[in-house]
mmCIF file of the N, C-alpha and C atoms, coordinates in Angstrom:
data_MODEL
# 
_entry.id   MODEL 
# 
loop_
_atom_site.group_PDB 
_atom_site.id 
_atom_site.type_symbol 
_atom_site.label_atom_id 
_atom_site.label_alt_id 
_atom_site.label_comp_id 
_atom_site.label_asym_id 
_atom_site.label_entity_id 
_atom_site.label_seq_id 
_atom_site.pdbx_PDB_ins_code 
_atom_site.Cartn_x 
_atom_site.Cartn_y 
_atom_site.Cartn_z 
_atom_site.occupancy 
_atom_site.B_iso_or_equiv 
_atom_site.pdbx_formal_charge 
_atom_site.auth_seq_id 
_atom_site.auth_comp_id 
_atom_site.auth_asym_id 
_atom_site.auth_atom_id 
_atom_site.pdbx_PDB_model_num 
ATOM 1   N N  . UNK A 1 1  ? 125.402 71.301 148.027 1.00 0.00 ? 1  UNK A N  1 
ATOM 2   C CA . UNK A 1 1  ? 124.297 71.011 147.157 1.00 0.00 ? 1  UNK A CA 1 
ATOM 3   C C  . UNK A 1 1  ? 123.968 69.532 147.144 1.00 0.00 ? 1  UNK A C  1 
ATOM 4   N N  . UNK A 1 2  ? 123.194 69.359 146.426 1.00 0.00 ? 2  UNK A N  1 
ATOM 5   C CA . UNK A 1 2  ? 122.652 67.515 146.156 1.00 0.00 ? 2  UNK A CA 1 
ATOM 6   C C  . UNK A 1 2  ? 123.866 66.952 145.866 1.00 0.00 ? 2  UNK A C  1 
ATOM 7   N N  . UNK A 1 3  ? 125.119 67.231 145.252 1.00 0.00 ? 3  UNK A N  1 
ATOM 8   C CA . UNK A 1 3  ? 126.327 66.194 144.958 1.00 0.00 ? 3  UNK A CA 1 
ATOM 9   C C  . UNK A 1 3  ? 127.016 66.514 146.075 1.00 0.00 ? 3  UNK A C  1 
ATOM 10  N N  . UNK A 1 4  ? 127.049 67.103 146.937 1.00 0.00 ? 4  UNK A N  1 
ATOM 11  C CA . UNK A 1 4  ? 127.561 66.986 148.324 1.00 0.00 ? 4  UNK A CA 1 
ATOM 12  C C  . UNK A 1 4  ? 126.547 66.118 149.241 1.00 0.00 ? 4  UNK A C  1 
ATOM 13  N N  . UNK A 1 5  ? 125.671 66.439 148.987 1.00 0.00 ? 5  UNK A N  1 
ATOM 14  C CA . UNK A 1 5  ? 124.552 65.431 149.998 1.00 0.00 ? 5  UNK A CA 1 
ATOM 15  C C  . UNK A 1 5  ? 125.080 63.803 149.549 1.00 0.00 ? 5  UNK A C  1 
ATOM 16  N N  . UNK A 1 6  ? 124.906 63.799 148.530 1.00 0.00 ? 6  UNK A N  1 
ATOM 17  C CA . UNK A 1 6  ? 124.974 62.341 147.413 1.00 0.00 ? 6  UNK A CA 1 
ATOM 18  C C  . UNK A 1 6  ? 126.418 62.086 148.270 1.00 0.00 ? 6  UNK A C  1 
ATOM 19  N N  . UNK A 1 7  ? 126.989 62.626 147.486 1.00 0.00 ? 7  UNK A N  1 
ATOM 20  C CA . UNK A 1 7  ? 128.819 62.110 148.164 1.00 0.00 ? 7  UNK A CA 1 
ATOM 21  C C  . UNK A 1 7  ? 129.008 62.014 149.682 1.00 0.00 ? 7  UNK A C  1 
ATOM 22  N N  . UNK A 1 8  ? 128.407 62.351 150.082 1.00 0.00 ? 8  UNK A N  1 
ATOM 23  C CA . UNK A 1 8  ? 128.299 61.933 152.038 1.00 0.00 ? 8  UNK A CA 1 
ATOM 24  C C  . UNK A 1 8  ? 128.028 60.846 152.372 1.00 0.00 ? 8  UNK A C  1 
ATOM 25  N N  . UNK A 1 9  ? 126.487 60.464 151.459 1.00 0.00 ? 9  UNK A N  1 
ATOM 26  C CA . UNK A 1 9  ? 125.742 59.100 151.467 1.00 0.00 ? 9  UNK A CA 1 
ATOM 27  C C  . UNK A 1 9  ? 126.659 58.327 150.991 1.00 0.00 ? 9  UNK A C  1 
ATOM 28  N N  . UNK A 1 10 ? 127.387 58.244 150.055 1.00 0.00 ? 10 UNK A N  1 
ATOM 29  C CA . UNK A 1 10 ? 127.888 57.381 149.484 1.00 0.00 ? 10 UNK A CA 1 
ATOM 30  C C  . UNK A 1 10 ? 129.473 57.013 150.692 1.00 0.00 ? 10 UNK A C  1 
ATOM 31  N N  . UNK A 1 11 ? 129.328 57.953 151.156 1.00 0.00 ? 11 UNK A N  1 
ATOM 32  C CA . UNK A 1 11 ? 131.112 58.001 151.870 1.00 0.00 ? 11 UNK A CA 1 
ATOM 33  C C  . UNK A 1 11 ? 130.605 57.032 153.262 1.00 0.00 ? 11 UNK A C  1 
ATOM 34  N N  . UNK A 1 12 ? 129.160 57.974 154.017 1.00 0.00 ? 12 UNK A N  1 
ATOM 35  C CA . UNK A 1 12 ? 128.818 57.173 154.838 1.00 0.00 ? 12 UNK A CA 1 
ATOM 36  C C  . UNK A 1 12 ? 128.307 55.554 154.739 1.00 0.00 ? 12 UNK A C  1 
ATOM 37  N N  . UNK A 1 13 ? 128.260 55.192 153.879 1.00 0.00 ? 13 UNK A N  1 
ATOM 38  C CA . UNK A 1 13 ? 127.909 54.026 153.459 1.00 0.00 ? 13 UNK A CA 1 
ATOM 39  C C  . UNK A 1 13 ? 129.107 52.977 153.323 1.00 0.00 ? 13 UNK A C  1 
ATOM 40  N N  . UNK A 1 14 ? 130.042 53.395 152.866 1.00 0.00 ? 14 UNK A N  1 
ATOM 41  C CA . UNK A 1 14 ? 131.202 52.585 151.968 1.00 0.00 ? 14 UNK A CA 1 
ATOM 42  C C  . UNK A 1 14 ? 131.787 52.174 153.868 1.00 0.00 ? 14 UNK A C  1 
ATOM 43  N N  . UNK A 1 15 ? 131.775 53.688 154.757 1.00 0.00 ? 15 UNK A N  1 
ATOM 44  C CA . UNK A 1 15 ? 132.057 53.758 155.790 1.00 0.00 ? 15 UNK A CA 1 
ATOM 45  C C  . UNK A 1 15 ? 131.283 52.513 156.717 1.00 0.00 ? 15 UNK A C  1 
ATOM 46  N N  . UNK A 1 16 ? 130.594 52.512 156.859 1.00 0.00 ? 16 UNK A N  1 
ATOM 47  C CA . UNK A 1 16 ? 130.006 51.504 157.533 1.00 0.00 ? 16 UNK A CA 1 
ATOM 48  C C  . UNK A 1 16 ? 129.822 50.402 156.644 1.00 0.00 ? 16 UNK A C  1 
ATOM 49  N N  . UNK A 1 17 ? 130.037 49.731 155.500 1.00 0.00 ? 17 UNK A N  1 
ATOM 50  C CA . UNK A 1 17 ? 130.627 48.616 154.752 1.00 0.00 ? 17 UNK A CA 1 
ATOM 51  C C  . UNK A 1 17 ? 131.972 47.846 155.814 1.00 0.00 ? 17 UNK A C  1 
ATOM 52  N N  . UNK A 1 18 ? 132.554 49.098 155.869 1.00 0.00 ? 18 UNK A N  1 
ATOM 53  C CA . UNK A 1 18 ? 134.181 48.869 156.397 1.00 0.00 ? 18 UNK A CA 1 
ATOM 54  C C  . UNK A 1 18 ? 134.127 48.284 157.733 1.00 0.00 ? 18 UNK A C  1 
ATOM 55  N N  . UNK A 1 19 ? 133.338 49.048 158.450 1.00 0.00 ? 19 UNK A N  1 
ATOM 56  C CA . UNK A 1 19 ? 133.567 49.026 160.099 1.00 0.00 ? 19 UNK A CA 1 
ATOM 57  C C  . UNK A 1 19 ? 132.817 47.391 159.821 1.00 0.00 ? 19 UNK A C  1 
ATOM 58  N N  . UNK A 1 20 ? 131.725 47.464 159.647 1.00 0.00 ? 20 UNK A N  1 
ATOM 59  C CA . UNK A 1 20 ? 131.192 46.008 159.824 1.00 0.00 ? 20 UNK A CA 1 
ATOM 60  C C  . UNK A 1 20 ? 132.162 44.663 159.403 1.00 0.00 ? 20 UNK A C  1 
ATOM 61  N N  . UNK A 1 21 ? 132.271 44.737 158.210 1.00 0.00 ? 21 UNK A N  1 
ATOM 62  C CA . UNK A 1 21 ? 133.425 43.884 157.767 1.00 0.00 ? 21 UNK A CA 1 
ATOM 63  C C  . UNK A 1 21 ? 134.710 43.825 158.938 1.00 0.00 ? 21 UNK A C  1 
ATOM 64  N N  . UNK A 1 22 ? 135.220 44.995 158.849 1.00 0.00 ? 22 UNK A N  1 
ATOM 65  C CA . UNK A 1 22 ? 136.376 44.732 159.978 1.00 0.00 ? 22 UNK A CA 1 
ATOM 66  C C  . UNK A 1 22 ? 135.735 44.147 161.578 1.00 0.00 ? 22 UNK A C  1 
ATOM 67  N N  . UNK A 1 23 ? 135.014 44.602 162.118 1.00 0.00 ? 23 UNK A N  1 
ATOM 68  C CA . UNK A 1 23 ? 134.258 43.567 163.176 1.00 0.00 ? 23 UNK A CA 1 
ATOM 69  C C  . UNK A 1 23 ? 134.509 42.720 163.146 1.00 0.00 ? 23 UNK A C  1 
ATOM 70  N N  . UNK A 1 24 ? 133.259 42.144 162.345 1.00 0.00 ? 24 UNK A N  1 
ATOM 71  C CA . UNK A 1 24 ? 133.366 40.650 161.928 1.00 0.00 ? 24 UNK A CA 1 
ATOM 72  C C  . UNK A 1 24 ? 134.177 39.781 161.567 1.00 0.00 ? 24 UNK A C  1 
ATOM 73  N N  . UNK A 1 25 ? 135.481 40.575 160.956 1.00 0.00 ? 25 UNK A N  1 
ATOM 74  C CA . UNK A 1 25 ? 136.916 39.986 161.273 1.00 0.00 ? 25 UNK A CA 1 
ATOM 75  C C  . UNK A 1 25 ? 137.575 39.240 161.905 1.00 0.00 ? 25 UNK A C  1 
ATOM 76  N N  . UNK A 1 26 ? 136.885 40.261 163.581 1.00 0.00 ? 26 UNK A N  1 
ATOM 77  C CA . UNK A 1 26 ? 137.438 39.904 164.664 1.00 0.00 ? 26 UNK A CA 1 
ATOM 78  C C  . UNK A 1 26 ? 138.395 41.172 164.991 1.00 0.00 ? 26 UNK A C  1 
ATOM 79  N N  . UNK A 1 27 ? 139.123 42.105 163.796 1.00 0.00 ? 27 UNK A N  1 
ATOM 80  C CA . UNK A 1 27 ? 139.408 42.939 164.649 1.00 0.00 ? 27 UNK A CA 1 
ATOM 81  C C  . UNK A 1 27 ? 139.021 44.425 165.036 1.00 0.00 ? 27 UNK A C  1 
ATOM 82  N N  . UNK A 1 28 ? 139.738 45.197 165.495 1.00 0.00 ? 28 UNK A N  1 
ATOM 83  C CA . UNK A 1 28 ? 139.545 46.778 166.313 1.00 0.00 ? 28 UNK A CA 1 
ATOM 84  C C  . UNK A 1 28 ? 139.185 47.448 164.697 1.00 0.00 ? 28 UNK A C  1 
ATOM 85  N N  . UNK A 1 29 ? 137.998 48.555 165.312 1.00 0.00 ? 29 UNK A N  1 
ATOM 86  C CA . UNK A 1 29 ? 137.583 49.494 164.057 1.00 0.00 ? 29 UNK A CA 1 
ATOM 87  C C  . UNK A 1 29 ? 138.188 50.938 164.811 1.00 0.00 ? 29 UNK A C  1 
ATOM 88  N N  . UNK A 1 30 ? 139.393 50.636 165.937 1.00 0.00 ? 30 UNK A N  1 
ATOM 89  C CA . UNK A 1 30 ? 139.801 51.616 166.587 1.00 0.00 ? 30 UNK A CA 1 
ATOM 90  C C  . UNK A 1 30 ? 141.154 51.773 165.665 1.00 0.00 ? 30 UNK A C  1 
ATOM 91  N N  . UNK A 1 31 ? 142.015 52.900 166.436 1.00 0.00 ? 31 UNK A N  1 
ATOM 92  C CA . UNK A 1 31 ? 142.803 53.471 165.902 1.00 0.00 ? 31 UNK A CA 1 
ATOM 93  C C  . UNK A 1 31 ? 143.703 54.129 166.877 1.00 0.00 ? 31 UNK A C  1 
ATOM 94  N N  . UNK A 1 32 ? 145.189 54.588 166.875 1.00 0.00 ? 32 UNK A N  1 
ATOM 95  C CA . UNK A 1 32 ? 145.576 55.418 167.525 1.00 0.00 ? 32 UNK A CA 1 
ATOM 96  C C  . UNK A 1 32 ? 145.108 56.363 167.904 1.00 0.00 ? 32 UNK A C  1 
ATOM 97  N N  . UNK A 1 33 ? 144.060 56.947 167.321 1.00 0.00 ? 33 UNK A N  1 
ATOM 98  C CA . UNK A 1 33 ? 143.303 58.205 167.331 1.00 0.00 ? 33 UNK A CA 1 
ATOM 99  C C  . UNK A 1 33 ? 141.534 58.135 168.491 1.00 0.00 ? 33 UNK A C  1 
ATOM 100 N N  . UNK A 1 34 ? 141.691 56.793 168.567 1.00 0.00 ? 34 UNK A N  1 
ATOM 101 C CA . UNK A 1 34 ? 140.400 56.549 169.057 1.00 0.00 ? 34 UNK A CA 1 
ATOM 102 C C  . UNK A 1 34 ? 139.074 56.279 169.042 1.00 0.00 ? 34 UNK A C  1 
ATOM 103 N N  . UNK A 1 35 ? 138.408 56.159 168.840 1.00 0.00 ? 35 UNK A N  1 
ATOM 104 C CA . UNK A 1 35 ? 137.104 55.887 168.769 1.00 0.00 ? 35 UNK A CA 1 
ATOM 105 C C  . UNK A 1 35 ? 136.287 56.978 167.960 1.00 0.00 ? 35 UNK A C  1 
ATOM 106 N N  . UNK A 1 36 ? 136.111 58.161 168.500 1.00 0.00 ? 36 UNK A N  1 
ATOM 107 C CA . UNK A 1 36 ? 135.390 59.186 168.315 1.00 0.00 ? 36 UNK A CA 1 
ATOM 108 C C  . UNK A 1 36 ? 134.259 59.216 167.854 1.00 0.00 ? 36 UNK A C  1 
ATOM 109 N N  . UNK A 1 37 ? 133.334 59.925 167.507 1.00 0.00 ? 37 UNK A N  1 
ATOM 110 C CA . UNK A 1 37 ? 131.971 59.719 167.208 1.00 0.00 ? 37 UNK A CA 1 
ATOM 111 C C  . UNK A 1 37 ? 131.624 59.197 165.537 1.00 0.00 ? 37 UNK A C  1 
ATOM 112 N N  . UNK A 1 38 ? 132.397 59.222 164.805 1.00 0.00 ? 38 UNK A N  1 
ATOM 113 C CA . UNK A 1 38 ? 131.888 58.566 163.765 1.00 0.00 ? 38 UNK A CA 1 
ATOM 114 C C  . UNK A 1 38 ? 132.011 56.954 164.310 1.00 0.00 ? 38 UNK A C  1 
ATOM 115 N N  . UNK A 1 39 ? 132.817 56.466 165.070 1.00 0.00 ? 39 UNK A N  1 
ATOM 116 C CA . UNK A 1 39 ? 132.820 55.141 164.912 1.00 0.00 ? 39 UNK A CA 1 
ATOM 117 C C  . UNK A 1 39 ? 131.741 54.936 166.547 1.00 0.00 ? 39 UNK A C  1 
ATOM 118 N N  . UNK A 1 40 ? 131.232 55.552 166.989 1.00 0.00 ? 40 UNK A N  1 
ATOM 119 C CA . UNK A 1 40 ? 130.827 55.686 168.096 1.00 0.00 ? 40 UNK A CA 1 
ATOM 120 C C  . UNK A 1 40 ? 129.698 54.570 168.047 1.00 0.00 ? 40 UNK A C  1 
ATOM 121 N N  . UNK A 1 41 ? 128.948 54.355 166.750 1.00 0.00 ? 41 UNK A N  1 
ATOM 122 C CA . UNK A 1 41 ? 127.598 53.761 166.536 1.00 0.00 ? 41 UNK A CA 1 
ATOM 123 C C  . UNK A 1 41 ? 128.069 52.104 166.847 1.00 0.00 ? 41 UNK A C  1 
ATOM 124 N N  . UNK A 1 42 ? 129.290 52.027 166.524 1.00 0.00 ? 42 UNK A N  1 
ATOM 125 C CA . UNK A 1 42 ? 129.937 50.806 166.674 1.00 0.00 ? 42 UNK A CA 1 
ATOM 126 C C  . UNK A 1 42 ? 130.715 50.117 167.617 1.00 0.00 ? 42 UNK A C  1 
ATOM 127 N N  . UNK A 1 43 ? 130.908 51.040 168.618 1.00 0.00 ? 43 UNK A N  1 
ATOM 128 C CA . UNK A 1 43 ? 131.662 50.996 170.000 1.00 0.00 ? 43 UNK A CA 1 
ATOM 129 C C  . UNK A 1 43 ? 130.739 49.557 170.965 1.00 0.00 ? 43 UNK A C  1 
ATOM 130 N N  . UNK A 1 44 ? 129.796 49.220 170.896 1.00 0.00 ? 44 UNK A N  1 
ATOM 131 C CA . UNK A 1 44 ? 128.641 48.427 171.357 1.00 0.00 ? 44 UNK A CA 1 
ATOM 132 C C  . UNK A 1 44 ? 128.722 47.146 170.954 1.00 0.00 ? 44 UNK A C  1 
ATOM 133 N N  . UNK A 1 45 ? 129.276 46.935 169.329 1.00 0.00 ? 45 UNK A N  1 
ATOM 134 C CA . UNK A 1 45 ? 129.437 45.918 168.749 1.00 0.00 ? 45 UNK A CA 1 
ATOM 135 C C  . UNK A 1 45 ? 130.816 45.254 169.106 1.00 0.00 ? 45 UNK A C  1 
ATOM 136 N N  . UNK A 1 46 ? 131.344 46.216 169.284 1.00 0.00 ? 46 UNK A N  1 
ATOM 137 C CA . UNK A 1 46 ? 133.249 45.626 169.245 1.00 0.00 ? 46 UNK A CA 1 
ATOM 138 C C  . UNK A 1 46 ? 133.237 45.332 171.031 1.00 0.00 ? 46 UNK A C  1 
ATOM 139 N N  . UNK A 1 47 ? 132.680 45.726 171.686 1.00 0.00 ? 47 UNK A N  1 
ATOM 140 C CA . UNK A 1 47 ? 132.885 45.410 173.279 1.00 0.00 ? 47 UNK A CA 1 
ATOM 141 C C  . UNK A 1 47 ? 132.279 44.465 173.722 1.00 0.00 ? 47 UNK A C  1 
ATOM 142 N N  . UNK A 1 48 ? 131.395 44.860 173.171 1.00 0.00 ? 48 UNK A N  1 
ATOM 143 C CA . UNK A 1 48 ? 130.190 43.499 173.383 1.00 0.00 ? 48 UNK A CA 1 
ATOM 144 C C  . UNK A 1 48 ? 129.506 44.437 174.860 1.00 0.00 ? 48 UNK A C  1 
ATOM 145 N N  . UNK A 1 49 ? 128.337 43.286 175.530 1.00 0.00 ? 49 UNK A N  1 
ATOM 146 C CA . UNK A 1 49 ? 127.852 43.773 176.774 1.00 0.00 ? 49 UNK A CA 1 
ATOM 147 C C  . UNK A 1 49 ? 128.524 44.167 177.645 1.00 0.00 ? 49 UNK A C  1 
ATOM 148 N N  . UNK A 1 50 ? 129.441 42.732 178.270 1.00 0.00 ? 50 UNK A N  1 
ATOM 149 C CA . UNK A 1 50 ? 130.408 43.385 179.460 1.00 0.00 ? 50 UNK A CA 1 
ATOM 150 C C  . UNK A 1 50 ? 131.556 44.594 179.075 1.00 0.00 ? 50 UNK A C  1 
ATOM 151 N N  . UNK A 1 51 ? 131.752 44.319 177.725 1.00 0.00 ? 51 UNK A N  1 
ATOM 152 C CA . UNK A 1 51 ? 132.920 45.560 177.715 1.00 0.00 ? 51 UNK A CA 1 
ATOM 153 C C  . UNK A 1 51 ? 132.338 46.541 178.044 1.00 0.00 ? 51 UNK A C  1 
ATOM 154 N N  . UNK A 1 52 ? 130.939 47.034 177.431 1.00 0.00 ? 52 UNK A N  1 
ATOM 155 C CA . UNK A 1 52 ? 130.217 48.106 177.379 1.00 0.00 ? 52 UNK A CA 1 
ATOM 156 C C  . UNK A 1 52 ? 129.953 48.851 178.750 1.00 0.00 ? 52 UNK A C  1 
ATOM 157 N N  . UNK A 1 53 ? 129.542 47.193 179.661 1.00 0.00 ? 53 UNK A N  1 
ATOM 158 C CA . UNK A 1 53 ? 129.383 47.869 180.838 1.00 0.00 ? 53 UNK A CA 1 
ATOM 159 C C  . UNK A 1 53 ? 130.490 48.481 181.793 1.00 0.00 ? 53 UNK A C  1 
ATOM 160 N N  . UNK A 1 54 ? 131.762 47.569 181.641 1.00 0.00 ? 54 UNK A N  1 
ATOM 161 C CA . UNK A 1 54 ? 132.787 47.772 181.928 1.00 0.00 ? 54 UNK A CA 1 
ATOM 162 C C  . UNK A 1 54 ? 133.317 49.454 181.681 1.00 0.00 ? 54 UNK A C  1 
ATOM 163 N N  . UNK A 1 55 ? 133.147 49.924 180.570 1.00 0.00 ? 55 UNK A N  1 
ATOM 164 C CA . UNK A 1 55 ? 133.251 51.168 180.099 1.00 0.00 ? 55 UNK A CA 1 
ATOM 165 C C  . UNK A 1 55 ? 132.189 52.153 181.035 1.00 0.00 ? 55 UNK A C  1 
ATOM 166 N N  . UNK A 1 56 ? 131.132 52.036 180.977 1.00 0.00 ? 56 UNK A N  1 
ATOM 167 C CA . UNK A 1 56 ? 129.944 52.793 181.654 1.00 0.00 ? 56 UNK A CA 1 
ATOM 168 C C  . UNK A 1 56 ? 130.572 52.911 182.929 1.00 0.00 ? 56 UNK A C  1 
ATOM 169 N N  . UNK A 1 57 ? 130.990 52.060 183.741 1.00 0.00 ? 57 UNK A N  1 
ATOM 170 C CA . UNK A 1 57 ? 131.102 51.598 185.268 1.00 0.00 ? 57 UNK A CA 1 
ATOM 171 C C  . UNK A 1 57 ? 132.747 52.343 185.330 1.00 0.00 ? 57 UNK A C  1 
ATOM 172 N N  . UNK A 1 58 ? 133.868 52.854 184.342 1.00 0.00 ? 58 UNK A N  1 
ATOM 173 C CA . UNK A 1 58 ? 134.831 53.353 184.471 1.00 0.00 ? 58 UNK A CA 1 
ATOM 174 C C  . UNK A 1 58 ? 134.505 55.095 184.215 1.00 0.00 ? 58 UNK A C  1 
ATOM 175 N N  . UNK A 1 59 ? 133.334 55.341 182.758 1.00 0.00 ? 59 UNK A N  1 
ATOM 176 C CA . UNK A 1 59 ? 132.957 56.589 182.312 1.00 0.00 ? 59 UNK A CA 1 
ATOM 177 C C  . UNK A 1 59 ? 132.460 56.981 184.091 1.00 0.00 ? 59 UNK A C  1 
ATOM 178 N N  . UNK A 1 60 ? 131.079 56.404 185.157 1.00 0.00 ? 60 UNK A N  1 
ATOM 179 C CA . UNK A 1 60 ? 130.655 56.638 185.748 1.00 0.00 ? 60 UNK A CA 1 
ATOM 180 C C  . UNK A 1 60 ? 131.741 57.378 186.848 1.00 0.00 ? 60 UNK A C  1 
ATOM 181 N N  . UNK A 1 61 ? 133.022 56.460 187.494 1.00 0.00 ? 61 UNK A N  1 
ATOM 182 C CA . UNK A 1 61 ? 134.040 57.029 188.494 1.00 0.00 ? 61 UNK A CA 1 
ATOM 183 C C  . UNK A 1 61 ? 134.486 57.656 187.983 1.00 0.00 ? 61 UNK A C  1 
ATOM 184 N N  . UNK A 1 62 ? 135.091 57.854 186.889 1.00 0.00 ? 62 UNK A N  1 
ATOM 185 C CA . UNK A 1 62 ? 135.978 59.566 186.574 1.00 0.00 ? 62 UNK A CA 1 
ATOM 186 C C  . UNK A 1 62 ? 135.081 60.513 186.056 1.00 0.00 ? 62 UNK A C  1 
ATOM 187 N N  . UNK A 1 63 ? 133.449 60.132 186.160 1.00 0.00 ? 63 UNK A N  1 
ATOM 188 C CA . UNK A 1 63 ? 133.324 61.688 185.601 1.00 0.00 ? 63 UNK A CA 1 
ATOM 189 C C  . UNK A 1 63 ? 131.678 61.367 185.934 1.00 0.00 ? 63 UNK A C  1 
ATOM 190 N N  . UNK A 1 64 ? 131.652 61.699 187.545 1.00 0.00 ? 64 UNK A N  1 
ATOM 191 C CA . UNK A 1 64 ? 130.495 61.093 188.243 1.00 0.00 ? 64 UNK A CA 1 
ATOM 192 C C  . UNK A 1 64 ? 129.278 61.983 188.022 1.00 0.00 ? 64 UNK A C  1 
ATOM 193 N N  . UNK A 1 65 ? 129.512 62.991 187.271 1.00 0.00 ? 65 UNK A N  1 
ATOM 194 C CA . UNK A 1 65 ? 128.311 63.928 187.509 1.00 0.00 ? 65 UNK A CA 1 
ATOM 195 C C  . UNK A 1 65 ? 128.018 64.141 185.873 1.00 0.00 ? 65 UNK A C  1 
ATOM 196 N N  . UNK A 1 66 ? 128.530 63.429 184.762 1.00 0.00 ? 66 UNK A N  1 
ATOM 197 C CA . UNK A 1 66 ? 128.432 63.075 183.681 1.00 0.00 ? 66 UNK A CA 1 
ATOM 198 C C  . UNK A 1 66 ? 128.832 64.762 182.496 1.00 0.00 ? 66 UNK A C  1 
ATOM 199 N N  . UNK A 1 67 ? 129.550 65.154 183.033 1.00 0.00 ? 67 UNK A N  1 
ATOM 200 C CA . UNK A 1 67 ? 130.042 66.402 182.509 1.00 0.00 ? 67 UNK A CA 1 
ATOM 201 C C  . UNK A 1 67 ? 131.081 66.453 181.217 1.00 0.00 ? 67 UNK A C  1 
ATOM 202 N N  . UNK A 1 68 ? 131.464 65.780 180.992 1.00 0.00 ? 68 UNK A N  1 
ATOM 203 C CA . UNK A 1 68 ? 132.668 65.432 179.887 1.00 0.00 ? 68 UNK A CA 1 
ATOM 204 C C  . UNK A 1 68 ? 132.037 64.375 178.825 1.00 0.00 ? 68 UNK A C  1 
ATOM 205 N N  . UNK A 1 69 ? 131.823 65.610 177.759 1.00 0.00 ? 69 UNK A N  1 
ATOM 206 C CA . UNK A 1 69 ? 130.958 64.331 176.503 1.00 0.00 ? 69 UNK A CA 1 
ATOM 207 C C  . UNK A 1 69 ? 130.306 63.141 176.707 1.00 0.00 ? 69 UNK A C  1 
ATOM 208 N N  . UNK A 1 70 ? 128.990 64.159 177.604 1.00 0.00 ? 70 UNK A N  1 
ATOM 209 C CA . UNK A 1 70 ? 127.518 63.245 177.416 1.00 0.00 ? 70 UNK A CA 1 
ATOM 210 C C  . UNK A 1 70 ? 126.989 63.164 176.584 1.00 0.00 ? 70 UNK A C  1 
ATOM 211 N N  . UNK A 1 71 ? 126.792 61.509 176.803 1.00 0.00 ? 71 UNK A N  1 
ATOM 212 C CA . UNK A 1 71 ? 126.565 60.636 175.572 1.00 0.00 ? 71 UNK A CA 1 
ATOM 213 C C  . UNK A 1 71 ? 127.116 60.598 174.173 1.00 0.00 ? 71 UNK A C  1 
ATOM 214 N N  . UNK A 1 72 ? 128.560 61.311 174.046 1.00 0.00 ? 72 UNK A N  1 
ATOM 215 C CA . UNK A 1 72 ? 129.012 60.877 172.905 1.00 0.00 ? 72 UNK A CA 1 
ATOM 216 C C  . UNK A 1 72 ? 129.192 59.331 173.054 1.00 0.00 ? 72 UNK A C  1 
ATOM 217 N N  . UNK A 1 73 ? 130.088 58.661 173.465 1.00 0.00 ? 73 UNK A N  1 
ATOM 218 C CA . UNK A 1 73 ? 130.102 57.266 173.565 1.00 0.00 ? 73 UNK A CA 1 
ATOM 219 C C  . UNK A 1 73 ? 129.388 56.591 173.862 1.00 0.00 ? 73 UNK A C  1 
ATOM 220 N N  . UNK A 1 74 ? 128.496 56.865 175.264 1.00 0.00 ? 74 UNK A N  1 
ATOM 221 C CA . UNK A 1 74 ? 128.086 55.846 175.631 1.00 0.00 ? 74 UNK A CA 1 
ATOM 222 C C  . UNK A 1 74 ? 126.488 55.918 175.790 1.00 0.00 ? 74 UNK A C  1 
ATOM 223 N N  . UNK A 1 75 ? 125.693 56.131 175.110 1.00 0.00 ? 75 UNK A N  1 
ATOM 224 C CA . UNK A 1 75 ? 123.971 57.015 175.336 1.00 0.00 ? 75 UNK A CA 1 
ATOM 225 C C  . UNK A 1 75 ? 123.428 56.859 176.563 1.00 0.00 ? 75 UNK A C  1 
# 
């Protein structure tokens, strides 16, 4: 209902409070667990360009025909 909608907004929000702050830190909004798609929006910020590309150019050789979670990480 609307207090589930409400409480999402509010969770997603506090959530991305966090990640930004920790960035800007300087450190990882990663985890043993990985990246995964909630923090996915932020994967761009923490690598910067070359990491990013660096990533694309490793996603591209192991998985050349783009079959294994397109565009979760990388759009």
């Amino acid at each position: 209902g609307t207090d589930d909608r409400d409480a999402e907004r509010k969770y997603l929000a506090a959530w991305d409070a966090a990640v930004r702050t920790t960035l800007a830190a300087g450190a990882t909004m990663s985890h043993h667990h990985g990246v995964g798609r909630l923090r996915a929006p932020y994967l761009a910020d923490e690598l910067g360009p070359g990491g990013t590309e660096m990533l694309r150019r490793i996603k591209a050789a192991l998985d050349p025909h783009a079959i294994l979670n397109p565009g979760v990480l990388l759009p």
